[in-house]
C-alpha positions in Angstrom: -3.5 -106.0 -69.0 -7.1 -105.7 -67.3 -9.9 -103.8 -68.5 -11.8 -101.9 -65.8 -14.2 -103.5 -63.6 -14.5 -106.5 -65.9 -14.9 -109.3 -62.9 -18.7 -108.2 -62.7 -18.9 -107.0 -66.3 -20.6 -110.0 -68.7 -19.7 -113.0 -69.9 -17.9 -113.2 -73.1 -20.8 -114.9 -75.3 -22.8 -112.2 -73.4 -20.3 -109.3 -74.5 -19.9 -110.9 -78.4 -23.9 -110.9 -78.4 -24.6 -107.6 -76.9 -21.8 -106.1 -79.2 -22.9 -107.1 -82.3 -26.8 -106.2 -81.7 -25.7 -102.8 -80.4 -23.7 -102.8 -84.0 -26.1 -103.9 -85.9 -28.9 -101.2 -84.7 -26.3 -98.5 -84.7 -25.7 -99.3 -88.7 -29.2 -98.9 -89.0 -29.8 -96.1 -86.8 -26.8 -93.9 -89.2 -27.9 -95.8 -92.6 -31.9 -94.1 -91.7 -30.2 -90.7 -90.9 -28.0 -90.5 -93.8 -31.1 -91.2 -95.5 -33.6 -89.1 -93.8 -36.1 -91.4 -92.6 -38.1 -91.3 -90.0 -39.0 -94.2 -89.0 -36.8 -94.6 -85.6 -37.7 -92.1 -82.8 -35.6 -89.8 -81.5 -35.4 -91.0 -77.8 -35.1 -94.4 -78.9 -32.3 -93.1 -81.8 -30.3 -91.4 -78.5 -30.7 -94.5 -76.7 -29.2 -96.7 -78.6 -25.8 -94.6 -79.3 -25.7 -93.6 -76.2 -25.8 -97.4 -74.6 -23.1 -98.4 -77.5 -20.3 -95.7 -76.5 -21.0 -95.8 -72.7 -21.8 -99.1 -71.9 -20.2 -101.2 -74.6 -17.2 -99.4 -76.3 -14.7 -99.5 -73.5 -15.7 -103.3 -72.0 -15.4 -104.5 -75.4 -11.4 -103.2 -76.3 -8.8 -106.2 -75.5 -5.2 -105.5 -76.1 -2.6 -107.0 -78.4 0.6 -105.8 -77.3 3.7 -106.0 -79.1 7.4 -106.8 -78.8 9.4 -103.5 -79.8 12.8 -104.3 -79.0 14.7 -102.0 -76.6 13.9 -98.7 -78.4 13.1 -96.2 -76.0 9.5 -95.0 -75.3 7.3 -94.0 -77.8 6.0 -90.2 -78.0 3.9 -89.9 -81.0 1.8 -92.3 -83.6 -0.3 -92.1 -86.4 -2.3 -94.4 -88.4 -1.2 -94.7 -92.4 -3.7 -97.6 -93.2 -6.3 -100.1 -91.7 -2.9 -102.4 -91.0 -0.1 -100.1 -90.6 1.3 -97.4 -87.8 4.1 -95.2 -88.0 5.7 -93.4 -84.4 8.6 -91.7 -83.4 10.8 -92.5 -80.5 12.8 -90.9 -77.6 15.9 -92.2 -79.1 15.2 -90.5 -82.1 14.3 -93.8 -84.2 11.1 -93.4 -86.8 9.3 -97.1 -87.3 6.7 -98.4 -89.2 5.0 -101.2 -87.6 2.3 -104.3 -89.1 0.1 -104.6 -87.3 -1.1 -107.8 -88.1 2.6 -109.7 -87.9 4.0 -106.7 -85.6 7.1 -106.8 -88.1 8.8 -103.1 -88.0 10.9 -101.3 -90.9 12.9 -98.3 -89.6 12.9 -95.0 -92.1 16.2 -93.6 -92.1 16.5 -90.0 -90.7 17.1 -86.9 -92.2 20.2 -85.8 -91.8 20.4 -81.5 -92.1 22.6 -79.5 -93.8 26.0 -78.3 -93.1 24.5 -74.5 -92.0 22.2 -76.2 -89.0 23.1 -75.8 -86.1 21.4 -79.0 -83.9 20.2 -78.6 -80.5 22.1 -79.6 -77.2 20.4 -82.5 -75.8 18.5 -84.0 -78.4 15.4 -85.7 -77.4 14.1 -87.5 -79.8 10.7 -87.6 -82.4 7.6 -85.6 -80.4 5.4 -85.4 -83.2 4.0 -86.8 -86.1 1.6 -85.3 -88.5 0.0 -86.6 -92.1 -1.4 -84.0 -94.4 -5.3 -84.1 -95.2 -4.5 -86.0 -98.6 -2.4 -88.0 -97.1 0.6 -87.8 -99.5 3.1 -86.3 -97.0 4.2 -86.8 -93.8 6.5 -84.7 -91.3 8.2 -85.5 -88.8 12.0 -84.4 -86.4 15.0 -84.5 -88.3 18.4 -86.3 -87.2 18.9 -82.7 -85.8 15.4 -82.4 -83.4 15.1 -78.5 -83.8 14.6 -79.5 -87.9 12.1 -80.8 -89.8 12.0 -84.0 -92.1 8.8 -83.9 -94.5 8.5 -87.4 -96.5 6.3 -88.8 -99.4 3.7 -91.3 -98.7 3.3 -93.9 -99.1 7.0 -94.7 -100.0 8.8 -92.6 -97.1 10.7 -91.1 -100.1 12.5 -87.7 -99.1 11.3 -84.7 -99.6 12.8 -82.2 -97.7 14.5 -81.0 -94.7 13.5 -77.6 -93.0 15.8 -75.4 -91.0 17.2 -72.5 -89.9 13.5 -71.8 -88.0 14.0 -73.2 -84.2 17.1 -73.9 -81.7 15.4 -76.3 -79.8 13.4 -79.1 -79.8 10.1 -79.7 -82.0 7.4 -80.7 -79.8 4.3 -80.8 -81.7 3.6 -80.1 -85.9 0.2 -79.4 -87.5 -0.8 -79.4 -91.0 -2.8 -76.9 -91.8 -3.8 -77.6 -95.6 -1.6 -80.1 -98.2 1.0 -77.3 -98.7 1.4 -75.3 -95.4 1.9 -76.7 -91.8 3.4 -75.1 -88.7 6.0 -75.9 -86.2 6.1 -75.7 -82.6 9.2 -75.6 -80.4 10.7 -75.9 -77.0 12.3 -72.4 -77.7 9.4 -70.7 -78.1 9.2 -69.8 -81.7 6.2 -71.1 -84.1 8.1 -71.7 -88.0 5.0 -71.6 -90.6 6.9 -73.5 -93.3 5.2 -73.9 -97.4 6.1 -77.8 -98.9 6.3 -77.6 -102.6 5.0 -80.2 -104.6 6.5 -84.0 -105.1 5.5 -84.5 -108.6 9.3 -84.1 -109.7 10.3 -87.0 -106.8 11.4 -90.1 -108.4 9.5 -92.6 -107.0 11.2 -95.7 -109.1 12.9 -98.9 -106.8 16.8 -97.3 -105.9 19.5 -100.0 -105.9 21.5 -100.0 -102.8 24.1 -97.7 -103.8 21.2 -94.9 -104.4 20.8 -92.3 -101.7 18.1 -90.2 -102.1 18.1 -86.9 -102.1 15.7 -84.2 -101.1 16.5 -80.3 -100.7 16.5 -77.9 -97.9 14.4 -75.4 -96.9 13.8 -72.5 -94.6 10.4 -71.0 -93.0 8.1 -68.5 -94.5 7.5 -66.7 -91.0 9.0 -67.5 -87.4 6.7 -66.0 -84.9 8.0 -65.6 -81.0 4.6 -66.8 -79.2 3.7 -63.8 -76.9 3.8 -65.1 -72.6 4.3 -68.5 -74.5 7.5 -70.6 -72.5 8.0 -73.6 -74.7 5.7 -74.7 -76.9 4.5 -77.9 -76.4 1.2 -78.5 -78.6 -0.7 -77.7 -81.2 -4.4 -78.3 -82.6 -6.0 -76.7 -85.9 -9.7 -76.1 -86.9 -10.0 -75.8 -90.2 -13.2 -75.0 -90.4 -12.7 -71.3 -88.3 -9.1 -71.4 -89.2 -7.5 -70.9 -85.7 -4.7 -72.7 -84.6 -4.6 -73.4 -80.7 -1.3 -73.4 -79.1 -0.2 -74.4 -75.4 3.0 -73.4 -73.8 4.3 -75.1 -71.1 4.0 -72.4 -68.3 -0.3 -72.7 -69.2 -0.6 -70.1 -71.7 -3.1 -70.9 -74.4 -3.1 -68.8 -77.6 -5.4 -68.8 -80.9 -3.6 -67.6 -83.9 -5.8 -66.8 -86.8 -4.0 -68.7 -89.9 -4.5 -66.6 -92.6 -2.6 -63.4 -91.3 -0.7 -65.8 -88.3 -1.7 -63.2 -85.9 -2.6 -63.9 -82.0 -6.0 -63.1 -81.6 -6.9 -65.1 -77.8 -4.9 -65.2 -75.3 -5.4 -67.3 -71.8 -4.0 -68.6 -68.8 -5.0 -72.0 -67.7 -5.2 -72.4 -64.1 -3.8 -75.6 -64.1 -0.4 -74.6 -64.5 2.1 -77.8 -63.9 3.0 -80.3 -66.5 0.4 -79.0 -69.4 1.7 -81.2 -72.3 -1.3 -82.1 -74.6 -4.0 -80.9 -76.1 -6.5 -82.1 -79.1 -9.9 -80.0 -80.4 -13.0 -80.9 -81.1 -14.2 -79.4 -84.6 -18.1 -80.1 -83.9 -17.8 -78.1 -80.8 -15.3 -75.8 -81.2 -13.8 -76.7 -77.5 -10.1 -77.5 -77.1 -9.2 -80.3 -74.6 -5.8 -79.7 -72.4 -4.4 -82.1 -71.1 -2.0 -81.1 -67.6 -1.4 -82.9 -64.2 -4.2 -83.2 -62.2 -6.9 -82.1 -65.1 -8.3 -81.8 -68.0 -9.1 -78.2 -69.1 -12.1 -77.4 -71.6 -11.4 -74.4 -73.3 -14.4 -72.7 -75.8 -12.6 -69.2 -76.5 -16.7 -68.5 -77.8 -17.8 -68.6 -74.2 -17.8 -66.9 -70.8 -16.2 -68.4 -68.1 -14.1 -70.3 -71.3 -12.7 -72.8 -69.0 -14.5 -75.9 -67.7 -12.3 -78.9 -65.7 -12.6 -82.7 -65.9 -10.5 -84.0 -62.6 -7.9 -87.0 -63.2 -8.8 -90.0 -61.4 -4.6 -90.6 -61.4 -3.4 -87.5 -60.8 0.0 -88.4 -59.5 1.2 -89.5 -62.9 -0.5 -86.4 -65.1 -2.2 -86.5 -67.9 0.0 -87.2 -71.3 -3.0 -87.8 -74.2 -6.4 -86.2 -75.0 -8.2 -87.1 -78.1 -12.0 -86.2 -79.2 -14.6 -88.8 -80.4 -17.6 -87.3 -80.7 -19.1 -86.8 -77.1 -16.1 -88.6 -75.4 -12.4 -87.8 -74.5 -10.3 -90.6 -74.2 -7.5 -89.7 -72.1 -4.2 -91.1 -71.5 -2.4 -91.1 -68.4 1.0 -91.2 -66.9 0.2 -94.4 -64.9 -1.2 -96.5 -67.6 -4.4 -95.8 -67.4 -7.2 -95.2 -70.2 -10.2 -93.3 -69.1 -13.2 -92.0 -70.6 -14.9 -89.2 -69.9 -19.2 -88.7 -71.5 -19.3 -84.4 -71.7 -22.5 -85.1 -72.4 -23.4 -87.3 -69.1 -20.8 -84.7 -68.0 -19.1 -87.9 -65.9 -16.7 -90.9 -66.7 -18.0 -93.7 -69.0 -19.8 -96.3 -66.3 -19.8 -100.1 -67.2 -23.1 -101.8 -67.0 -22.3 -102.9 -63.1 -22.0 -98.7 -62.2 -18.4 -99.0 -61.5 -15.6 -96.9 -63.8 -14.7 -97.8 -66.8 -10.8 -97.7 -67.7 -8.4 -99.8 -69.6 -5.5 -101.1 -67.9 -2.0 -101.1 -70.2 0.4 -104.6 -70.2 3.6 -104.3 -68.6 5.7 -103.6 -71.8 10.0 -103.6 -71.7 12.3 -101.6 -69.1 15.7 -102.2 -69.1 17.4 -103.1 -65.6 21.0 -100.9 -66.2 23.5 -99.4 -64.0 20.9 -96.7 -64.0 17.9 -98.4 -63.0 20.0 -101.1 -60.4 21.6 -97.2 -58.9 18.4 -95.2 -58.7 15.6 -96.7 -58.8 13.9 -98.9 -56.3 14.1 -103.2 -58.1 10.6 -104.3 -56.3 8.9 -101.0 -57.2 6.0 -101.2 -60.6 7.1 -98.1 -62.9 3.7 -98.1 -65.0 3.7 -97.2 -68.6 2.7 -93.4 -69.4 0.5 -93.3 -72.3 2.4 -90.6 -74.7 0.3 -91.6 -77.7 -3.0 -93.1 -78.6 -4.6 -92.7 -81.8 -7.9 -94.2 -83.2 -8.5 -95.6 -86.3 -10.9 -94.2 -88.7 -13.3 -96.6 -88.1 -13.1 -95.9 -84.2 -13.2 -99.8 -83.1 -9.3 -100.1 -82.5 -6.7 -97.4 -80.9 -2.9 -97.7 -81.2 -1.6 -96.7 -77.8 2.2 -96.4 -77.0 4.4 -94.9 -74.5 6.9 -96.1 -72.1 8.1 -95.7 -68.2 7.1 -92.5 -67.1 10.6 -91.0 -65.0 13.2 -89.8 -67.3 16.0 -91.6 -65.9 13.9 -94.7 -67.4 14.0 -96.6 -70.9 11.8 -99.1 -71.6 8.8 -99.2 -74.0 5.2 -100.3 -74.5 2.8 -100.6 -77.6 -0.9 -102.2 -78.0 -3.8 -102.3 -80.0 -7.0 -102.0 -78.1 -9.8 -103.3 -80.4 
C-alpha cells in the first residue's frame, strides 16, 4: 500500500495535528451555518473546507486490508452500519464482513423457481442496492438474470423476481421503499413493486427451518432504445430521472413516473463505459469509461464535459460524488481525486498528485495463471467498488485482478 506522494508529505505528529485542527474548525464552520451565524467570513469559511478536502482528506486515509479467502473478485459493496459491509462476488457468493475483526458470514442465495430459465455463463453478483429506509436489500439471485430482495437487518427472504431479463443483472436502483428497477446485459430495464415484509417472520429458525419467500414477476420490461447491454444505473429523486448507460456509450434519462425515455446521448468515449454515479446538488452524472471520465448535465449545452484518466491503460471501473470531488477508481489500483471546482486533481501540500495506492491482495497461481499469464509480471488490483461511509472519513474499496482469465481478490478500508 502507498499513499501518493507521501515521502515529502508531513510527518505523522504533523498530519494527526493538522487533521484534527482542520476538524475541529470545519465542526465549527457547519455548527455556525446550520445556525445562521455570521460570525466567520465567507473567504475564510471557503478556505478552510477547501484546505480540508484538497489538502488533507486524501494524505490522511491509511488502509486496513483484509484476508478474504480465495473468493473471486469483488464487484459491488455497500455499507449496512458504521461496522458492517455487505458485497457480492464474481463467483456468485454474497458476504457480510466486520469490519472491526474482518470476520465474514455468507447469506445463502436465492435459489428461483422451476419456470426460470438462468442465463448461460453466469457471472456472478454486479450490484447491490439498499432501499432509502434501509429495511430491504436486493441483490442477483442463484440464477444472475433474477433478483433476490432480502429483509434488513436479518437477511431474511423476501422474494425472488423473474421472468423480466435473460441475461445478466448489472446494476439495480431503488427508486422509493417499494419500487426499484433492474438493468441487464440483455438490454431490457424490469421496473419491479416489493410488497411489504410485515407478514415475514422474523423469529430465530432452528436448523431444520428453511425460509421461504415468494416469487414474483415485473410490473413493466422496457427494451432501452440504441441501448446494447445495460451496464448502470443512477437515480435523482429529487427531478425523478433515472440515468442509464449501455455499454456501446449510449446514455438515456427515463422519467420515473411514466418510465418513458425522455434524453437520449452518445458519449464520445465509447470503449469499456462501465460506471456511472450522479450528483443530486448538481444535477451532473459522472461516467466512468477507459480513458475518461464524462460529465454529463442533460440541462446544458455542449452537455458533455471530460476529466482525462491519469491510468488509462487499465479504465476506469468506479465513480462516486462527494460534494465537489469524484473519487474514481481505477483498473490499476489506483484512487484518484478529482476538485470540479479547482477543475484539476486533488494536489498534496508538496504540489505533486494526490492518489491512493491499493495492497497487493490474493491471486491464485493455477494451471491457468502458470499457462497464460506471464509469473514475474504485477497484475494490479481493479477497483470494482468503493463506497463511503456516511460520515465520509472511511471508504470500503474492493475489487480483484483486472484480466478475466484471473481470480484473486482484494478489500480495504481507507480511513
Amino acid at each position: 500500500m502507498k499513499v501518493g506522494c507521501s515521502p515529502c508529505g508531513p510527518s505523522n505528529h504533523s498530519r494527526e495535528q493538522l487533521h484534527v485542527n482542520m476538524s475541529k474548525e470545519l465542526f465549527l464552520y457547519t455548527q455556525r451555518r446550520e445556525l445562521g451565524g455570521k460570525q466567520v467570513q465567507y473567504a475564510n469559511q471557503q478556505k478552510i473546507v477547501n484546505d480540508y478536502v484538497s489538502q488533507v482528506m486524501p494524505q490522511l486515509f491509511t488502509e486496513k486490508e483484509y484476508s478474504l479467502g480465495n473468493i473471486n473478485k469483488v464487484f459491488t459493496s455497500q455499507w449496512l452500519n458504521s461496522k458492517q459491509v455487505v458485497f457480492g462476488t464474481k463467483c456468485n457468493k454474497l458476504l457480510v464482513m466486520d469490519l472491526n475483526t474482518g470476520n465474514m458470514d455468507h447469506i445463502p442465495s436465492l435459489k428461483s423457481s422451476d419456470n426460470s430459465k438462468p442465463a448461460r455463463c453466469p457471472c456472478g453478483i454486479h450490484s447491490i442496492a439498499v432501499n432509502p429506509s434501509k429495511t430491504l436489500l436486493a441483490t442477483g439471485a442463484e440464477n444472475t438474470n433474477d433478483l433476490a430482495v432480502y429483509k434488513l437487518p436479518t437477511f431474511d427472504p423476501v422474494c425472488v423476481g423473474e421472468r423480466a431479463h435473460s441475461d445478466w443483472l448489472f446494476d439495480i436502483c431503488w427508486l422509493d421503499d417499494e419500487f426499484l428497477v433492474t438493468g441487464s446485459r440483455d438490454s431490457r430495464l424490469g421496473l419491479w413493486k416489493i410488497n411489504g415484509t410485515d407478514d415475514i417472520d422474523s423469529s430465530p429458525l432452528t436448523s431444520l427451518q428453511v425460509p421461504e419467500y415468494c416469487f414474483t414477476a415485473p410490473l413493466l420490461v422496457k427494451e432501452c432504445a440504441d441501448a446494447r447491454k445495460v451496464r448502470a444505473l443512477a437515480y435523482h429523486d429529487e427531478r425523478k430521472e433515472l440515468g442509464v448507460l449501455s455499454l456501446n456509450a449510449y446514455f438515456h434519462i427515463l422519467d420515473v413516473e411514466c418510465f418513458k425515455l425522455v434524453y437520449n446521448l452518445k458519449v464520445q468515449n465509447c470503449k469499456e463505459n462501465v460506471c456511472m454515479c450522479v450528483s443530486k446538488e448538481k444535477t451532473l452524472y459522472a461516467i466512468g469509461s477507459q480513458s475518461h471520465v464524462n460529465l454529463v448535465d442533460p440541462r446544458s449545452k455542449p452537455a458533455v464535459s471530460k476529466i482525462a484518466s491519469k491510468f488509462p491503460r487499465g479504465g476506469i471501473r468506479s465513480v462516486s460524488f462527494r460534494g465537489d470531488v469524484i473519487t474514481i477508481g481505477t483498473g490499476t489500483g489506483h484512487i484518484l481525486f478529482f476538485d470540479l471546482k479547482a477543475g484539476k486533481y486533488l494536489e498534496s501540500s508538496c504540489g505533486h498528485s494526490c492518489s491512493l495506492v491499493l495492497g497487493k491482495g490474493w491471486m491464485l497461481h493455477d494451471d491457468s495463471f502458470l499457462e497464460f499469464f506471464t509469473h514475474h509480471q504485477e497484475y494490479p488490483n481493479a477497483i470494482y467498488t468503493h463506497q463511503y461511509d456516511d460520515t465520509g472519513t472511511r471508504m470500503f474499496v474492493a475489487g480483484g485482478p483486472l484480466p478475466a482469465g484471473l481470480w484473486g481478490n482484494y478489500a480495504g478500508l481507507w480511513s
